[in-house]
C-alpha positions in Angstrom: 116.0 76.5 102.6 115.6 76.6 106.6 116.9 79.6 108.0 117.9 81.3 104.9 116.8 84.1 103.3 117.1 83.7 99.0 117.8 86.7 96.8 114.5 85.8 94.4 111.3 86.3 93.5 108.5 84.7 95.4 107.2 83.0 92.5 110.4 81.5 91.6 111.2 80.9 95.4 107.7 79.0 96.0 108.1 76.6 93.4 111.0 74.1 95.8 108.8 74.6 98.7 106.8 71.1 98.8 103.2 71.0 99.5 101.7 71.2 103.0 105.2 72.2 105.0 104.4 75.4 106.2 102.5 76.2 109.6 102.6 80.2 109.4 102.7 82.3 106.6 103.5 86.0 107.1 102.8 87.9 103.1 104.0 92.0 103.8 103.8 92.5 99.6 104.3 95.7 98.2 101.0 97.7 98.8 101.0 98.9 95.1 100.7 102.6 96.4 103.6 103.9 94.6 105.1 104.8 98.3 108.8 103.8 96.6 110.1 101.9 93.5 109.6 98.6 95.2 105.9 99.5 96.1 105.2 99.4 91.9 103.4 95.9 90.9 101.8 95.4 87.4 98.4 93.8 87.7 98.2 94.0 91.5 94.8 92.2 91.7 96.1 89.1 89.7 99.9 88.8 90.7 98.9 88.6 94.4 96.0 86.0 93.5 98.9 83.7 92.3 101.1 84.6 95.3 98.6 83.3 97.7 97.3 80.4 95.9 101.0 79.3 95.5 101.2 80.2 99.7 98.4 77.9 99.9 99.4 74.8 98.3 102.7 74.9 100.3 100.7 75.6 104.1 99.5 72.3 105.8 95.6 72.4 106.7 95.7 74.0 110.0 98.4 76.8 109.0 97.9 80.3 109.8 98.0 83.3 106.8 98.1 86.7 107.5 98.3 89.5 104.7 99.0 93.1 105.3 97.5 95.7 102.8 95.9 98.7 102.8 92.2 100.7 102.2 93.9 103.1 100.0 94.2 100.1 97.6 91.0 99.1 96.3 92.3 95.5 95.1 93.2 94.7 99.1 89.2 95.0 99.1 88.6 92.4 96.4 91.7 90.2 97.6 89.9 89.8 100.5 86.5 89.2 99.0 88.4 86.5 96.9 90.3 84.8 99.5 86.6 84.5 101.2 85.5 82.7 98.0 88.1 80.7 96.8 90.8 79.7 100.0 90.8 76.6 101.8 91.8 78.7 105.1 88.7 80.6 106.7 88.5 83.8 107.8 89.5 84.6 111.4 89.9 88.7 111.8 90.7 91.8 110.1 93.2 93.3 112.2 94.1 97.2 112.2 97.4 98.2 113.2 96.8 101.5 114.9 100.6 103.9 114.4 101.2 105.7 117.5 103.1 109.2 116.0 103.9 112.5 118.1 103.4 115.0 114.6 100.9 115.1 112.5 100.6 116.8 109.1 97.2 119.5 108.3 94.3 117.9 107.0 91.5 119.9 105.6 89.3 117.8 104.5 89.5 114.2 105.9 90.5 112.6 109.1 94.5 111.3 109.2 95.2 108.1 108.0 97.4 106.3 110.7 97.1 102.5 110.4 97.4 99.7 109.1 95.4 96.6 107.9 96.1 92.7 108.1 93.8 89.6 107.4 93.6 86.8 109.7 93.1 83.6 108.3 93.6 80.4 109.2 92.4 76.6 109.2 90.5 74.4 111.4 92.7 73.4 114.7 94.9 76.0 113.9 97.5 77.2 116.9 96.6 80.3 118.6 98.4 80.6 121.7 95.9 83.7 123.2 98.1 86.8 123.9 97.1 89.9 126.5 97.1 93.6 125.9 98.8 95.4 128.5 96.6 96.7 131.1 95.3 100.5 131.0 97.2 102.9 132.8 94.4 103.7 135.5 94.4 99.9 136.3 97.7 100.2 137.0 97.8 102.6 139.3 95.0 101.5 140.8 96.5 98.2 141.7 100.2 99.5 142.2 102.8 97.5 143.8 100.2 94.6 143.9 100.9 92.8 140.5 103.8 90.7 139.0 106.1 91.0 135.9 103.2 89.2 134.3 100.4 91.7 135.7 99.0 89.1 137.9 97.6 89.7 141.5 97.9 87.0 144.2 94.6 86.2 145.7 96.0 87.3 149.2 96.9 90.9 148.0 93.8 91.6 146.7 91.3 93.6 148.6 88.9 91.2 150.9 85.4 92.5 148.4 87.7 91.0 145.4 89.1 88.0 147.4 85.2 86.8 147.1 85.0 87.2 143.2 88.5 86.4 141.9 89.7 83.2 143.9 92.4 82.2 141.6 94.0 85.6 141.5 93.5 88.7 139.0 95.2 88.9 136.0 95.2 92.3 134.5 94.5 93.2 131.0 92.5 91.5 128.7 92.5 89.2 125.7 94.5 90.6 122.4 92.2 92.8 120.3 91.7 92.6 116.5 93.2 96.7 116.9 97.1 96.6 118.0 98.4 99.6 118.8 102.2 99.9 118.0 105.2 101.9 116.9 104.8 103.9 113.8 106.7 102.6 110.7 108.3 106.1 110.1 109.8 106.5 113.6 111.4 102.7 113.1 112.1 103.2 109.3 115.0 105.7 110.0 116.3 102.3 111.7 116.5 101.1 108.6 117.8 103.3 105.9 114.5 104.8 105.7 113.1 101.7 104.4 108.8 102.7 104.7 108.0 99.0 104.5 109.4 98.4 108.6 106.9 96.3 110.5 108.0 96.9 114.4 109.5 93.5 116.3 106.6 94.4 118.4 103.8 92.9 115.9 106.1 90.6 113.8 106.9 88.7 117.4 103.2 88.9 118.4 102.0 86.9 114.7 104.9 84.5 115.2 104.3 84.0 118.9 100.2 83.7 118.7 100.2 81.8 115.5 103.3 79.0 115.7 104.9 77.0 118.0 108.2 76.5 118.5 110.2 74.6 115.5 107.2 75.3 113.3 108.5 76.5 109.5 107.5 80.4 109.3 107.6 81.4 105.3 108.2 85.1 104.8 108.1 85.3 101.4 108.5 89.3 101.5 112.0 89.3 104.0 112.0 93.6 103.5 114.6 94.6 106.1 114.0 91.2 107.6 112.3 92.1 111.1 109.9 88.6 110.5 113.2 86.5 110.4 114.8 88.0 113.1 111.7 87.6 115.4 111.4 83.9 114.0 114.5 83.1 115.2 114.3 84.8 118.6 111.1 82.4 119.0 112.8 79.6 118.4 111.1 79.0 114.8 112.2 77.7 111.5 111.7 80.3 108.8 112.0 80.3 105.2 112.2 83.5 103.2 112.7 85.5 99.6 113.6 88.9 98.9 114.2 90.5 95.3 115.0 93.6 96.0 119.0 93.3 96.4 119.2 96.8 98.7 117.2 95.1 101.3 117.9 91.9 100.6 121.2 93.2 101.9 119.8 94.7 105.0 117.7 91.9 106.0 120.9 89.3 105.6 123.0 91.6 108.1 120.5 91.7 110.4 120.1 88.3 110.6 123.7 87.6 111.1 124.0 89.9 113.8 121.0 88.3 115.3 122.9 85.2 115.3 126.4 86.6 116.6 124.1 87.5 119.4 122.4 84.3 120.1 
């Protein structure tokens, strides 16, 4: 199953996968919002309830889980009021993935709806290898010239007033967030035969990163166009992954062997 992506259904897929072998589990279901044909699930509420107790059984005590959904579906709501209840992982973050886009449709009467939403959880000792946002622009520039590839300042190039405070050196930025800001899923889609489900390499390789260490087994058990596999292997991890739909299932298995070509 290592490396692999199967042309299944999760449900039938998860049922080899032995108990307590997975470190990271990445879940990008459909988000039952009727955005295509794939994005139709009968009895949302209850389907994905088996999914992740199924995701549960096969992830070892101190795996990671993260679940994307959305507001606009009220069952994401009680999933997560579930998951609270009933999961043996705890609850680390809700995350909002915040879509930078350059047009914009009219709105009359609401605010524009340009994100997306993904629960953290996780269990005790879990990996979480801290991350940094890229600095703001005016620290930048402020500090031009003076930083490294890494956004670091030396202790000798920083004025003598900071020299005093920050006697290790400055590193710029600050700690991940729980909002990322990102690519927008339309601009990358066209990418991808206009597939509306594309998470960016961006935020697939910052889960994988944070969350895993190298050689740990990733399961994807929603492959899409197969970004989460790509970045998996680019990270040196193990992944395991389903798809059903055969279009993408497609797409996702040529991207992965073009990945590999270039490896």
């Amino acid at each position: 199953m290592l490396d692999k992506i199967e042309y299944i259904d999760y449900l039938e897929y998860v049922k080899n996968i032995p108990d307590n072998y997975v470190n990271l589990a990445i879940l990008d279901p459909p988000y039952n919002i009727g955005v295509d044909k794939w994005d139709i699930v009968e009895d949302y509420y209850n389907w994905l309830i088996k999914v992740l107790t199924e995701t549960e059984r096969v992830s070892v005590d101190n795996a990671s889980l993260y679940l994307w959904g959305t507001v606009k579906n009220n069952d994401f709501l009680r999933i997560k009021l579930w998951l609270d209840s009933n999961f043996k992982l705890m609850y680390k973050n809700w995350i909002v993935w915040i879509h930078e886009v350059k047009q914009h449709r009219q709105l009359v009467d609401r605010y524009l709806h340009k994100h997306e939403d993904l629960l953290f959880y996780a269990g005790e000792n879990n990996t979480f290898n801290v991350v940094r946002d890229n600095p703001p622009e005016f620290q930048l520039k402020m500090h031009k010239n003076k930083y490294d590839e890494n956004f670091f300042i030396e202790h000798d190039k920083l004025p003598p007033s900071q020299q005093k405070i920050f006697k290790n050196g400055l590193q710029l930025g600050s700690p991940a967030k729980s909002w990322w800001k990102g690519p927008s899923n339309k601009s990358n889609a066209k990418k991808i035969k206009g597939f509306m489900g594309y998470k960016s390499k961006w935020v697939c390789e910052r889960i994988i990163s944070v969350s895993s260490n190298e050689n740990d087994v990733v399961l994807i058990p929603f492959a899409g166009s197969g970004t989460e596999c790509v970045s998996a292997m680019k990270l040196n991890r193990r992944f395991i992954s389903c798809e059903k739909d055969k279009e993408m299932y497609k797409v996702a298995i040529n991207r992965i062997t073009q990945d590999r070509l270039k490896i």
